[in-house]
N, C-alpha and C positions, 0 to 999 in steps of 0.2 A: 803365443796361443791366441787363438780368436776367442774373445767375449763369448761367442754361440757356443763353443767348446768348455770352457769353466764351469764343471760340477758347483760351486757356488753361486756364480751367476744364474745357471738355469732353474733351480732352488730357491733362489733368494726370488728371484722376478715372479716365479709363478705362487710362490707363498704369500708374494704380498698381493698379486690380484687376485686370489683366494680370497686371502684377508678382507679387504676391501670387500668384496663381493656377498661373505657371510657376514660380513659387519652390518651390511643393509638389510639383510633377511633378518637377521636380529634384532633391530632399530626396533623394532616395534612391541621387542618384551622388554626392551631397557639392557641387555644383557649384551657383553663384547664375547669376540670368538672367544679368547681366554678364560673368560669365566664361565662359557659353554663347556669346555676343558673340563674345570673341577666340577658343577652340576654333572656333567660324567658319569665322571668318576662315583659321587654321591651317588646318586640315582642306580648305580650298578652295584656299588658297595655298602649304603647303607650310612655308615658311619666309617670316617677315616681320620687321621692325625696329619697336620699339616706335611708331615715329613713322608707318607704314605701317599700324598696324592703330588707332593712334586714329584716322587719317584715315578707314577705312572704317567705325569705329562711333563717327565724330563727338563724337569725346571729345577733350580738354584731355591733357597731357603729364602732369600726377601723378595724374590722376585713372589711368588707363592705367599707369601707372608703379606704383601701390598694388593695382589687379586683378593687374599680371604679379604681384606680391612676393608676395600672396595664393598665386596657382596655382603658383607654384614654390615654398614652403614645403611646398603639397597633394602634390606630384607629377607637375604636370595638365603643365609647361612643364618645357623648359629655353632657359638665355639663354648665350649664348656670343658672343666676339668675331669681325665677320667679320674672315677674313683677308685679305679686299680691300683691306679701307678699317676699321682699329683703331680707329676712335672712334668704331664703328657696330655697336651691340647684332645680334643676331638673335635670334631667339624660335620652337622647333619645339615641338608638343604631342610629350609623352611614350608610350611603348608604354601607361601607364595610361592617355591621353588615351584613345587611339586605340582599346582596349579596350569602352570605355564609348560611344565614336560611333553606334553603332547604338541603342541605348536614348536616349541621347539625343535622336536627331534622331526617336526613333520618341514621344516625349515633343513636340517641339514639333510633330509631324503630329496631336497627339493637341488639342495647346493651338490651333493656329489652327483645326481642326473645331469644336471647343469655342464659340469665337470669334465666328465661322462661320455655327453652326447656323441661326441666325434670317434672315443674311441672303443672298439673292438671288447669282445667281450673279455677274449681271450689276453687283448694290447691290458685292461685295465686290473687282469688279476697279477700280469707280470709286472706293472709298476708298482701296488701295493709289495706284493712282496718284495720288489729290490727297494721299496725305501724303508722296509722294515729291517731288511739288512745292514741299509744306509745305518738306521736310528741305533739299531741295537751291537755295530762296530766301536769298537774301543781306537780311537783317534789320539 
């Protein structure tokens, strides 16, 4: 099989100059695409449990665990115990968080234009959708 043919390959290469590309757009709040990820998720949810916000950006328990430790050294979180149920984290973005929302999200309007440019209105709701199929197939 040719490289250009490999569902991995063509995934893996444009993810990572994605990567790279919102990396720089974000340089300037301090913030990596990953921890744009769970700001998110915050920002949409209000308050979530570590375990809550890997499930919605499809991530592993330390992986998720080493982004909150990052953002709450930053400033970007705080983690607190609920007082429902003590053996259950919660996690709210910070007034710094919430400060920086609007640049942000005006950064990734910037990065899917970006993205975007070349294709079709129609090409870019049928790639959304098959990677949502891609993400959400049991492998």
């Amino acid at each position: 099989m040719e490289l250009k043919d490999c569902i991995n390959f063509l995934l893996s290469a444009s993810q990572n100059k994605i990567f790279r590309y919102f990396s720089k757009l974000l340089e300037e709040y301090e913030v990596t695409p990953a921890q744009y990820g769970v700001l998110n998720c915050l920002w949409r949810d209000g308050q979530l449990s570590p375990k809550q916000i890997g499930e919605q950006l499809y991530l592993e328990a330390p992986t998720i665990s080493g982004i909150l430790d990052k953002m709450q050294k930053s400033g970007l979180i705080e983690r607190s115990i609920d007082p429902d149920n003590r053996r259950n984290v919660l996690v709210v973005p910070t007034q710094k968080a919430e400060e920086m929302k609007s640049g942000i999200e005006a950064a990734t309007i910037e990065l899917n234009e970006k993205v975007f440019e070349h294709l079709s209105d129609r090409d870019v709701e049928i790639l959304k959708k098959s990677l949502a199929i891609i993400i959400q197939t049991d492998y």
